[in-house]
VOPAGU-2260 file (C-alpha; in pm, 1 decimal, decimal comma):
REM VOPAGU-2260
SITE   aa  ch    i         X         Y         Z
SITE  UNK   A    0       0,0       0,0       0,0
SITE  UNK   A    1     152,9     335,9    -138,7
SITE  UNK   A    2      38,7     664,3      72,5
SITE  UNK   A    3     111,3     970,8    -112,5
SITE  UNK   A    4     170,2    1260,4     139,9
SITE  UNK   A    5      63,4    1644,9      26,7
SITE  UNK   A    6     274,6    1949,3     114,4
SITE  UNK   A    7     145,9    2254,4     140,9
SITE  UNK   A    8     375,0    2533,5     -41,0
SITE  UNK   A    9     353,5    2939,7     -99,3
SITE  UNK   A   10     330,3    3030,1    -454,7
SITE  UNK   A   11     505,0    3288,3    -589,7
SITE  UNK   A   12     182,8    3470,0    -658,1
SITE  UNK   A   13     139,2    3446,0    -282,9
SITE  UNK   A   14    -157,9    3167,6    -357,9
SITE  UNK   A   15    -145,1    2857,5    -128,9
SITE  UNK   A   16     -77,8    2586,9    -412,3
SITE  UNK   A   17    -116,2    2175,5    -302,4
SITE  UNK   A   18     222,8    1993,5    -411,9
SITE  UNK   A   19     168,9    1655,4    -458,6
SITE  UNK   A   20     529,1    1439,4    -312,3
SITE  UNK   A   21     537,3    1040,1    -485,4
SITE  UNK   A   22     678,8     950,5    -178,2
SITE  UNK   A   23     663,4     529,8    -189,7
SITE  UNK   A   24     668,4     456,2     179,9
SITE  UNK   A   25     723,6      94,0     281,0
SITE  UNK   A   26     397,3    -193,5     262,5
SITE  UNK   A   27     227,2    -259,1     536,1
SITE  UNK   A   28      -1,9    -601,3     541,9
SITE  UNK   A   29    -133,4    -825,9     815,5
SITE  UNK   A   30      72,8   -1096,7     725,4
SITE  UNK   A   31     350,3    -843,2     841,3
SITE  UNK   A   32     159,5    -821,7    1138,9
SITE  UNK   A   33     242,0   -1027,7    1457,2
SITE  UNK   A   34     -34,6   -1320,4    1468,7
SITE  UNK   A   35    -260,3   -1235,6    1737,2
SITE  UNK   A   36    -272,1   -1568,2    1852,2
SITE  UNK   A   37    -576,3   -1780,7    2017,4
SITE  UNK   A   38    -693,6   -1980,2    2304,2
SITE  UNK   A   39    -556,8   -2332,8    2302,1
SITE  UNK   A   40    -817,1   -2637,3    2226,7
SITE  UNK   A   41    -775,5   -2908,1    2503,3
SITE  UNK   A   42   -1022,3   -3255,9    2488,5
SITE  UNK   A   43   -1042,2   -3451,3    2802,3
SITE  UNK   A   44    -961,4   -3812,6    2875,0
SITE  UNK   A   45   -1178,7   -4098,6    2994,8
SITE  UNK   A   46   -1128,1   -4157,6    3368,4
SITE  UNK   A   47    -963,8   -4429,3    3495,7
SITE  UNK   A   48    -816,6   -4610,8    3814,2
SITE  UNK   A   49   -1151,8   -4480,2    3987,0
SITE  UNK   A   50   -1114,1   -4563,4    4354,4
SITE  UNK   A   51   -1287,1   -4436,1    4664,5
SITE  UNK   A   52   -1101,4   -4081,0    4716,4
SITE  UNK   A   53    -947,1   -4056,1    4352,6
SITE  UNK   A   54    -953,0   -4119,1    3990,4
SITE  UNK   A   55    -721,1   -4028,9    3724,8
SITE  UNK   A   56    -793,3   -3839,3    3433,0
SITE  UNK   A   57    -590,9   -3617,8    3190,5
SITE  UNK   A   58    -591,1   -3407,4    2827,0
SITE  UNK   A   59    -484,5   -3344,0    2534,7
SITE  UNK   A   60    -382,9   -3024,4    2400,2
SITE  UNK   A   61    -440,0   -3016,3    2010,7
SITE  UNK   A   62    -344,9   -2655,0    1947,5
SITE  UNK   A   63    -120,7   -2385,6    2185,9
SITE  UNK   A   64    -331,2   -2135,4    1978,8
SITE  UNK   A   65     -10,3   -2003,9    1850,8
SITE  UNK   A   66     134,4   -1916,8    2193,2
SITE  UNK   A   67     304,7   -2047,8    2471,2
SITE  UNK   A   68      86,6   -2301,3    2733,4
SITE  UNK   A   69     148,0   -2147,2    3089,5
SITE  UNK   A   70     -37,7   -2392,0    3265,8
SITE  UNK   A   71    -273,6   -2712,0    3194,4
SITE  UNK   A   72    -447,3   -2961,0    3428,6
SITE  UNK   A   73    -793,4   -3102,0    3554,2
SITE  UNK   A   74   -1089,9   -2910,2    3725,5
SITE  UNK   A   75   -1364,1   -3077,1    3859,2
SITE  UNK   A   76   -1698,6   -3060,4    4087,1
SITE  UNK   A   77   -2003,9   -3256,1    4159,9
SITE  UNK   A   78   -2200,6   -2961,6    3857,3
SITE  UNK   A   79   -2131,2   -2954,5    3520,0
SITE  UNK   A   80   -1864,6   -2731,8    3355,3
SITE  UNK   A   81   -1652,5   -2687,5    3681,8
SITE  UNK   A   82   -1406,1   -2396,6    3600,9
SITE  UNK   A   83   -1060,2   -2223,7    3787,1
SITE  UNK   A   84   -1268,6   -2023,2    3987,7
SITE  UNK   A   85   -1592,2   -2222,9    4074,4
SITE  UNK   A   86   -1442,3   -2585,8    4162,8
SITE  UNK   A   87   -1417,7   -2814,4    4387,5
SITE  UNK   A   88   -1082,5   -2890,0    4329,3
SITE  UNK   A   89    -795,9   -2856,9    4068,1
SITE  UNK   A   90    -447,4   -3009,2    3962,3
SITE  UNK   A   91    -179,1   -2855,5    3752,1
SITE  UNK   A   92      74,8   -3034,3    3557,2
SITE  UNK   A   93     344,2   -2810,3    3414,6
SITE  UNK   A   94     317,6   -2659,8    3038,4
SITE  UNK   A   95     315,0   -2745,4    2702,0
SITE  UNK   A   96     103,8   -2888,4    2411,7
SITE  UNK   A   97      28,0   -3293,0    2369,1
SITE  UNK   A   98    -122,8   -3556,2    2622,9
SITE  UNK   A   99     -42,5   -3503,2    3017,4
SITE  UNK   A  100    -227,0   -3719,1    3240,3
SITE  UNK   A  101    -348,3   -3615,4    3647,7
SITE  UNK   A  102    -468,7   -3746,7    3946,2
SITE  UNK   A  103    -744,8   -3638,2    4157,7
SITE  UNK   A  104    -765,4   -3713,0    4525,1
SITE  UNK   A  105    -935,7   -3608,4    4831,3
SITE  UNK   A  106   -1306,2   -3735,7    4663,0
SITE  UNK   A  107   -1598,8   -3785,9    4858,0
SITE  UNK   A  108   -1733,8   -4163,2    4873,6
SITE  UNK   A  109   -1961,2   -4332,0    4619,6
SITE  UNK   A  110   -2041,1   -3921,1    4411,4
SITE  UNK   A  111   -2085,0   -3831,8    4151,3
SITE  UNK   A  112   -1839,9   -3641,9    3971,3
SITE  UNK   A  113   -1806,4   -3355,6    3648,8
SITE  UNK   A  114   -1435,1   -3342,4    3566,3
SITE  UNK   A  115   -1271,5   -3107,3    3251,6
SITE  UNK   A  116    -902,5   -3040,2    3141,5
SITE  UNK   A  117    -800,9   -2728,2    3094,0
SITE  UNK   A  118    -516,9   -2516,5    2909,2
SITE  UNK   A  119    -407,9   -2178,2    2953,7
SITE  UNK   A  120    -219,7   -1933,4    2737,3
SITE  UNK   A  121    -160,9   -1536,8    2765,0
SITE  UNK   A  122    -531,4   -1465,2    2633,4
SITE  UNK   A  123    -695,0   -1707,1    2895,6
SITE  UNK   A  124    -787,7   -2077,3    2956,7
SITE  UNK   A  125   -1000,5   -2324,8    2740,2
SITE  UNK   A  126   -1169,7   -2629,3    2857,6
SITE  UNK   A  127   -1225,0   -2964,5    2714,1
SITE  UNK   A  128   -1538,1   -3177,0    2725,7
SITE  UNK   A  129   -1725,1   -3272,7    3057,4
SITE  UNK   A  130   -1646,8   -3638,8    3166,8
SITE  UNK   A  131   -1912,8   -3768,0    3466,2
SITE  UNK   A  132   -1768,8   -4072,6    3711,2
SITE  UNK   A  133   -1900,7   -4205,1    4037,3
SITE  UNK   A  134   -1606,1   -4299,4    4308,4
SITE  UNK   A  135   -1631,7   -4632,2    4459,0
SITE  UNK   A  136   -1823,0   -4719,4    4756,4
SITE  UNK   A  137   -1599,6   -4866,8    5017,0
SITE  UNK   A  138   -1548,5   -5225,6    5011,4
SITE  UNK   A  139   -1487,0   -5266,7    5386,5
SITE  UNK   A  140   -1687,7   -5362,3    5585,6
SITE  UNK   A  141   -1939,2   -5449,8    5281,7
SITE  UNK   A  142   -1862,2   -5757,1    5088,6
SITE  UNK   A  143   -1837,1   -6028,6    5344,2
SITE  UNK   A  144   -1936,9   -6389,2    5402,0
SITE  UNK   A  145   -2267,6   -6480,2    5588,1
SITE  UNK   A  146   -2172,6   -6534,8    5951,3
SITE  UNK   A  147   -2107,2   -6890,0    6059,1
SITE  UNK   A  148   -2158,0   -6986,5    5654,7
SITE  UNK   A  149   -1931,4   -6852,5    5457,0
SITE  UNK   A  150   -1986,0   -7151,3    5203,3
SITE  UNK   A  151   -2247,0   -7365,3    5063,5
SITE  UNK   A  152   -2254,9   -7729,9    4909,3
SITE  UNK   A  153   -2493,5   -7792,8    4677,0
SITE  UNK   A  154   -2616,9   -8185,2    4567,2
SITE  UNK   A  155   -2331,3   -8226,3    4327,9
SITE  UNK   A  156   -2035,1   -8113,8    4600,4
SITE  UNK   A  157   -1936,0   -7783,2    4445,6
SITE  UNK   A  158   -1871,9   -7537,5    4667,2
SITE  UNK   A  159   -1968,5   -7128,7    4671,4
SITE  UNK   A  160   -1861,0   -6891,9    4867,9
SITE  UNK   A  161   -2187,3   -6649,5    5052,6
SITE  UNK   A  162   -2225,0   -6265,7    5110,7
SITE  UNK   A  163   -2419,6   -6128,6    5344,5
SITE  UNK   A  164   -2627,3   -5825,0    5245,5
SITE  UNK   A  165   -2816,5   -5660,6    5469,1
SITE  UNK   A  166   -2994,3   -5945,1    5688,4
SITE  UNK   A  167   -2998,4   -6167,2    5333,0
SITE  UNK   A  168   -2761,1   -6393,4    5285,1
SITE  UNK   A  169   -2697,3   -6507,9    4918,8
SITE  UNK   A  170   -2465,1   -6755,3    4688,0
SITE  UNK   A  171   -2262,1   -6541,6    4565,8
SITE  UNK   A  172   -2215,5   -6731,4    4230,0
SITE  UNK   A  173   -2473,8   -6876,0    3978,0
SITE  UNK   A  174   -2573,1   -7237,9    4075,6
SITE  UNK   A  175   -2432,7   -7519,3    3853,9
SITE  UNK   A  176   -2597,1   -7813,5    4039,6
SITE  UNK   A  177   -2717,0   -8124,9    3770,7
SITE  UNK   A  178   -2903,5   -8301,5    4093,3
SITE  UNK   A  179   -3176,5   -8214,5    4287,5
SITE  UNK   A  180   -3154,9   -8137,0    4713,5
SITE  UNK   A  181   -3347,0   -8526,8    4692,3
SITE  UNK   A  182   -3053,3   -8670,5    4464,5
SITE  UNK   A  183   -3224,3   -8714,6    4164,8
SITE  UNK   A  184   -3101,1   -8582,2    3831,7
SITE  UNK   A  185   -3201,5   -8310,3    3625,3
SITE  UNK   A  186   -3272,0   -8313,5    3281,2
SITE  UNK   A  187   -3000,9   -8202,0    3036,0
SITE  UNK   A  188   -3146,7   -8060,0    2721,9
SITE  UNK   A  189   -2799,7   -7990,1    2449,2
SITE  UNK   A  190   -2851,9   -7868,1    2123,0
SITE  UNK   A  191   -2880,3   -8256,1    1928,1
SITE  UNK   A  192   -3260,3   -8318,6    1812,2
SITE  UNK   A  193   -3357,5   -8477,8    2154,4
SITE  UNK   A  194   -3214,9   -8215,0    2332,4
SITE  UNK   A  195   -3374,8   -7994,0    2159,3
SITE  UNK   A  196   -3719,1   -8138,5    2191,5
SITE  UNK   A  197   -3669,9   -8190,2    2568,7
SITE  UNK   A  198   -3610,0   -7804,3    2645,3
SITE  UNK   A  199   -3923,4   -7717,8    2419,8
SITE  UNK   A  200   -4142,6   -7967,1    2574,3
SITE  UNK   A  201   -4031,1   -7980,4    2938,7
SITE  UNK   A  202   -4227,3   -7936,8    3231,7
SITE  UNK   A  203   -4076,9   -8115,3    3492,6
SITE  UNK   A  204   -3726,7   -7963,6    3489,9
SITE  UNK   A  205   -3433,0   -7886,8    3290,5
SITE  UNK   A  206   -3106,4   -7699,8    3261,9
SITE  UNK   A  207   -2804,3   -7667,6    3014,4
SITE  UNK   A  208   -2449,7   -7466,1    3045,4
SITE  UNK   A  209   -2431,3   -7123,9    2906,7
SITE  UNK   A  210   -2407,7   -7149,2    2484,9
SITE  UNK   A  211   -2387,1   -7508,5    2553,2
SITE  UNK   A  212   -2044,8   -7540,3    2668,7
SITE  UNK   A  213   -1930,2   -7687,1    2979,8
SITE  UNK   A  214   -1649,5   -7512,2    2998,6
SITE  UNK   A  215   -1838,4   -7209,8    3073,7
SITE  UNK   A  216   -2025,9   -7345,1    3378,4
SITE  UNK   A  217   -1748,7   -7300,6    3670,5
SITE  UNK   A  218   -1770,0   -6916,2    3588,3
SITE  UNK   A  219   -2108,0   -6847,0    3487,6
SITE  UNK   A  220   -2322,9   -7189,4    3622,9
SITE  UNK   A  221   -2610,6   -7326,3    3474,3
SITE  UNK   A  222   -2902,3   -7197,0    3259,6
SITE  UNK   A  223   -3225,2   -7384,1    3455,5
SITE  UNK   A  224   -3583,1   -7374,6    3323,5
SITE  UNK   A  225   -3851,6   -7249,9    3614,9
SITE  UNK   A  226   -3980,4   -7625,3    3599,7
SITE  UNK   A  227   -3657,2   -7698,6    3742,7
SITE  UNK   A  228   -3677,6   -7403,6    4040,4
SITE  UNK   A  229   -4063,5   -7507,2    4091,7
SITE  UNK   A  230   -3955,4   -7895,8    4107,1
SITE  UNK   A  231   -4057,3   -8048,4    4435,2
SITE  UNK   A  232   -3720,2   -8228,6    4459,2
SITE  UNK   A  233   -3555,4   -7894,1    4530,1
SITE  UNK   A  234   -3306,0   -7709,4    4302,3
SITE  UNK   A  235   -3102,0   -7559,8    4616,8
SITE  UNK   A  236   -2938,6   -7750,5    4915,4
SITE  UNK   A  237   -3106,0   -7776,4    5254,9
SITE  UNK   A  238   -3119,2   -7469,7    5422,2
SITE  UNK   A  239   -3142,9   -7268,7    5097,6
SITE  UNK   A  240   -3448,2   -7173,4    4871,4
SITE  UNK   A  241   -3477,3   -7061,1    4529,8
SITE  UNK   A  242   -3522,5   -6635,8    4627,7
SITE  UNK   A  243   -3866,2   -6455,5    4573,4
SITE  UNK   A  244   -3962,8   -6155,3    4434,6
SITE  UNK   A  245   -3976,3   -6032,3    4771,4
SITE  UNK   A  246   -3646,7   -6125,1    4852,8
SITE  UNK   A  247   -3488,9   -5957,4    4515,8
SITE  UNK   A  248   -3674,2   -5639,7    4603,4
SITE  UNK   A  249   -3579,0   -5668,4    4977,6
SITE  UNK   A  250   -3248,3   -5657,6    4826,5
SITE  UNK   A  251   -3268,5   -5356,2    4609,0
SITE  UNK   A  252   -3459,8   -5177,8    4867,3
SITE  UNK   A  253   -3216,8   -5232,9    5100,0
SITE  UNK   A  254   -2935,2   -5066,3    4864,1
SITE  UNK   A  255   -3125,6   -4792,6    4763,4
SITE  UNK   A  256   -3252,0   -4678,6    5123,6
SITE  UNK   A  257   -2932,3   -4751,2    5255,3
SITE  UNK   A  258   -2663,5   -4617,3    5103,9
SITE  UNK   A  259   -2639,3   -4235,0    4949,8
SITE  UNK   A  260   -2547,2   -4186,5    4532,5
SITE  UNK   A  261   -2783,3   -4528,2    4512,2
SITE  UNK   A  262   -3068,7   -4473,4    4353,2
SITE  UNK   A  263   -3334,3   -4747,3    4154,1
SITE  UNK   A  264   -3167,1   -4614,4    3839,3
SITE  UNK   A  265   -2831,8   -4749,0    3936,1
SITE  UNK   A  266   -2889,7   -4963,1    4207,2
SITE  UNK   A  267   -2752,7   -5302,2    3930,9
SITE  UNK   A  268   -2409,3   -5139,0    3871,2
SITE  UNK   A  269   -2334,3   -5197,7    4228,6
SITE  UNK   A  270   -2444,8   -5564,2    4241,0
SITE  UNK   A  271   -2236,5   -5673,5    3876,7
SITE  UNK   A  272   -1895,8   -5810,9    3890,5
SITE  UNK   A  273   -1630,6   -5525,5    3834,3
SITE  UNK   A  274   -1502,6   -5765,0    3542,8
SITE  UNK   A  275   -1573,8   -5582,5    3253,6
SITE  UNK   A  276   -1397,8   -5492,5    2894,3
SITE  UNK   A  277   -1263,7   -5164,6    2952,1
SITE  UNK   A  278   -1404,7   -5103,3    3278,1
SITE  UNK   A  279   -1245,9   -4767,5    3413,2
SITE  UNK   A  280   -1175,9   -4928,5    3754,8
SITE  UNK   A  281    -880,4   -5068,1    3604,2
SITE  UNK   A  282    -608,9   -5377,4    3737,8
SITE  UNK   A  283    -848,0   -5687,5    3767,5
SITE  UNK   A  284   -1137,7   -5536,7    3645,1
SITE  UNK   A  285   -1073,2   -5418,1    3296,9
SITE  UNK   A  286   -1074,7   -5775,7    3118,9
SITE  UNK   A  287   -1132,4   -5971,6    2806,5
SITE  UNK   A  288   -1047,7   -6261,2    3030,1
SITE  UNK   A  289   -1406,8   -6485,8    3134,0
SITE  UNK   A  290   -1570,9   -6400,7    3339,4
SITE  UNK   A  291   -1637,7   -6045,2    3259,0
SITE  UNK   A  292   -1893,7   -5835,0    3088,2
SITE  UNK   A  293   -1901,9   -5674,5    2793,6
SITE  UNK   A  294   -1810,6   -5305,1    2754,6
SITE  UNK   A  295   -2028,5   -5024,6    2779,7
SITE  UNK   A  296   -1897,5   -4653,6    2831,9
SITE  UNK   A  297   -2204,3   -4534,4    3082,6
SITE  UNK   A  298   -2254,5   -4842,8    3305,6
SITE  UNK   A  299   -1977,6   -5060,7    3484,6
SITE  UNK   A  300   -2043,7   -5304,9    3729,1
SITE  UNK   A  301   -1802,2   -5226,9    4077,4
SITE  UNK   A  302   -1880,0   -5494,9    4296,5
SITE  UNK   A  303   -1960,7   -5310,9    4606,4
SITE  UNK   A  304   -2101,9   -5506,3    4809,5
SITE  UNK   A  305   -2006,3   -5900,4    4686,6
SITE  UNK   A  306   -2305,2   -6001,4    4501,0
SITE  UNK   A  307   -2063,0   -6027,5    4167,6
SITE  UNK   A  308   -2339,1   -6051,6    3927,8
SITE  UNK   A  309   -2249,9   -6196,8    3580,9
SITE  UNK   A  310   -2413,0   -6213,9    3250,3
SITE  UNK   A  311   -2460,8   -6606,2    3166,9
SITE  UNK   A  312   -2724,8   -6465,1    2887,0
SITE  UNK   A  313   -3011,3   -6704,2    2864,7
SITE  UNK   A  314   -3163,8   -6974,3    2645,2
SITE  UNK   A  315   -3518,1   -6879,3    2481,6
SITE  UNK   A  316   -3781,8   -7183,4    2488,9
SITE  UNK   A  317   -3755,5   -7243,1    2111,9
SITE  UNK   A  318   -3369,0   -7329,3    2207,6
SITE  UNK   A  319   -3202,9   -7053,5    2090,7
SITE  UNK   A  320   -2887,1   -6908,6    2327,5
SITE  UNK   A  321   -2897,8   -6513,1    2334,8
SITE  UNK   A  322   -2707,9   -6225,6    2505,8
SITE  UNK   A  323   -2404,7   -6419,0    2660,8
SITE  UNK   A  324   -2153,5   -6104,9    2883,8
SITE  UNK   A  325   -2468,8   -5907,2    2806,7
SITE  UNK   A  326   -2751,2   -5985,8    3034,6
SITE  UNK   A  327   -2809,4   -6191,6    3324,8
SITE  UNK   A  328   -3139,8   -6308,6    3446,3
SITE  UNK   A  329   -3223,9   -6473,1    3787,3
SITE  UNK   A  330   -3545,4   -6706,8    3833,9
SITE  UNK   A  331   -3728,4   -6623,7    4165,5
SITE  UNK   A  332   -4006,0   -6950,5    4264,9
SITE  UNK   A  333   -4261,7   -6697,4    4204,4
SITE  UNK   A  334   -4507,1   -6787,9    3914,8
SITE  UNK   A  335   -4651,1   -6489,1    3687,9
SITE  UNK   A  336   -4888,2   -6670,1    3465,2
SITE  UNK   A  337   -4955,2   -7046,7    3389,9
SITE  UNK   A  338   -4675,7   -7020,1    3157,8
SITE  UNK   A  339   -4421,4   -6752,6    3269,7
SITE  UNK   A  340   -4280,0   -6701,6    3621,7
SITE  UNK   A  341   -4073,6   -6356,5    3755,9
SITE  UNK   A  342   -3732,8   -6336,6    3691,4
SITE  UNK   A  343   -3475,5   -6009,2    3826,0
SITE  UNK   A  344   -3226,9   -5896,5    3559,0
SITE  UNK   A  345   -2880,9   -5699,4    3502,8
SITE  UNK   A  346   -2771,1   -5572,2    3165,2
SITE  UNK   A  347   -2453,0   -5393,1    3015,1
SITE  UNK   A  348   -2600,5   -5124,8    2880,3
SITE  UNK   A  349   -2819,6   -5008,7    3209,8
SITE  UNK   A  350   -2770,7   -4935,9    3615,3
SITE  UNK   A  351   -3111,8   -5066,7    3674,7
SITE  UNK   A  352   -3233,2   -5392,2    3834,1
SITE  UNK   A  353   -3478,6   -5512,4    3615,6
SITE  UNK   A  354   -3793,7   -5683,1    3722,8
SITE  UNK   A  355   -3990,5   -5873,2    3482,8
SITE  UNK   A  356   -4153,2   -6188,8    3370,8
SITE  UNK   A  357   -4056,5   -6469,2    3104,8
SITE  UNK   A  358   -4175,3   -6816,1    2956,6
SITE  UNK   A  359   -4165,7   -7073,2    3207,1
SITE  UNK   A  360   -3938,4   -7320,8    2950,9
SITE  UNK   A  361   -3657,0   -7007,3    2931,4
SITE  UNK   A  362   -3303,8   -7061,5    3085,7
SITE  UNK   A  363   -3210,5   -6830,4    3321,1
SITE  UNK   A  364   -2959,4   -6825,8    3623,5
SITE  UNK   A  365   -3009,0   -6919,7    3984,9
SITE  UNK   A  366   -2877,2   -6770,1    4271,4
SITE  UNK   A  367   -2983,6   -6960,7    4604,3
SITE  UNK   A  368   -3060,7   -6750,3    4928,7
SITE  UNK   A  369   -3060,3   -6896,1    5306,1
SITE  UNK   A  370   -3363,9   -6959,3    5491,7
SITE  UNK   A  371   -3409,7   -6768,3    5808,3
């Protein structure tokens, strides 16, 4: 850009006359210009190693905005969108651009939590997404064997270990009996023609392992028709009964009223195994290796309080084996209809403990409870 400056000069005549000077002064353009610059752009991480008191989290800075970072780290509170100056608590980890990772500590028990990374530069701070996690309920003194029974023996000689919840004591695996309390057998229905006509014909009683493989059944037990929880020879050993729908919502109940941040909507994440794929408690929990759930990025099972809940999926009347690491359903002894009968159920994808009804000739799970 040229600017051509005008000088005033005195004509001879003694008339004022305008002088125009070609004067090139230097260009001037914004790309001469020093850039500005802009706030940086930060993303935060999922949370991990979630504990009672802390979790870990962390960033990723994609752009500095052109200038230097002063300062990054996490800010979180129990709102959404914590910031630096309405928080309930903040780290900082050093400066400069890329991945940096931060722990959080001094949590409060079994909350709820908003947590964001944050950058800062000369012209301010930017924040990344909101990422929501619940700290752990304590394990201690939850999660521990009935007194005076901290196993049961069922008619075949396997052992389980017991949890006492509440004033409930239950198995705290899925039952894998093939004999009744009385020592008679129960009906195996595979997946050959006759097996296949037994489980859609049975009334009397039935059960087969999880996809039909036996290899499956020290992990995730049986799959049992209701014929075989309503059979008079008994499906659980003396001193244990198949549970009723009272008992199941004595047991959810009991949770709920018991214990703050547990609520009807999340009440099942606390009774499923912490085995999960990817599960963001991390170590033992975050496995591919049975048994273990499959992944879900809302709803993780922790394992509070023992019950270790797994998905064994079930078998539908016609035969048909569905929804293995997915869902778990429990028979109660409770009939709904001439042909269907309650059942309590977990899934991946929710927090809630489901109660519903299905065909008397499904397979579902069984956990046993003690009598009183």
């Amino acid at each position: 850009m040229s600017v051509l400056p005008h000088i005033h000069r005195k004509s001879p005549s003694g008339q004022w006359l305008l002088l125009w000077a070609a004067l090139l002064l230097p260009a001037c353009s914004l790309s001469d210009k020093e850039d500005p610059g802009a706030l940086p752009v930060v993303s935060t991480l999922k949370v991990t190693a979630i504990g009672e008191n802390s979790a870990t989290a962390g960033g990723n800075i994609t752009s500095a905005g052109g200038l230097k970072i002063t300062r990054r780290g996490l800010v979180w509170a129990t709102h959404e969108n914590p910031d630096k100056e309405d928080n309930l608590g903040m780290t900082t980890e050093g400066a400069g651009s890329g991945f940096f990772q931060s722990k959080m500590t001094g949590l409060a028990l079994n909350t709820g939590y908003y947590v964001r990374a944050y950058a800062s530069n000369r012209l301010g701070t930017a924040y990344g997404n909101a990422v929501t996690f619940t700290t752990r309920l304590s394990r201690t003194p939850r999660n521990q064997p009935c007194p005076g029974t901290p196993t049961m023996t069922d008619a075949d000689g396997n052992s389980y270990p017991t949890v006492q919840i509440g004033n409930q004591c239950w198995m705290k695996e899925n039952l894998r009996t093939t004999q009744y309390r009385n020592g008679s057998s129960i009906v195996y229905a595979g997946t050959d023609s006759r097996g296949l006509n037994l489980w859609r014909t049975d009334t009397q009683g039935a059960y087969t392992w999880p996809l039909n493989d036996p290899s499956l059944k020290e992990d995730y037990g049986a799959l049992y028709n209701w014929h075989a929880v309503n059979n008079p020879g008994d499906l659980c050993p003396v001193g244990w009964r198949a549970p009723t729908d009272n008992d199941w919502q004595r047991l959810r109940d009991y949770l709920v009223d018991n214990y703050q941040g547990i609520t009807a909507q999340n009440v099942g994440n606390y009774l499923k195994s912490c085995r999960q794929e990817g599960s963001p408690l991390g170590g033992e929990c975050a496995t591919t290796t049975d048994p273990y759930w499959l992944g879900q990025g809302t709803h993780h099972g922790s394992d509070s309080f023992g019950f270790s809940a797994l998905a064994a999926g079930h078998r539908g009347f016609v035969g048909s084996y569905s929804y293995f690491r997915m869902i778990g359903k429990w028979w109660t002894q409770d009939p709904y209809t001439d042909i269907a009968a309650r059942y309590y159920g977990l899934s991946f994808n929710t927090g809630q403990l489901i109660r519903s009804s299905g065909p008397s000739r499904d397979g579902y799970s069984v956990r046993c409870i003690r009598e009183w």
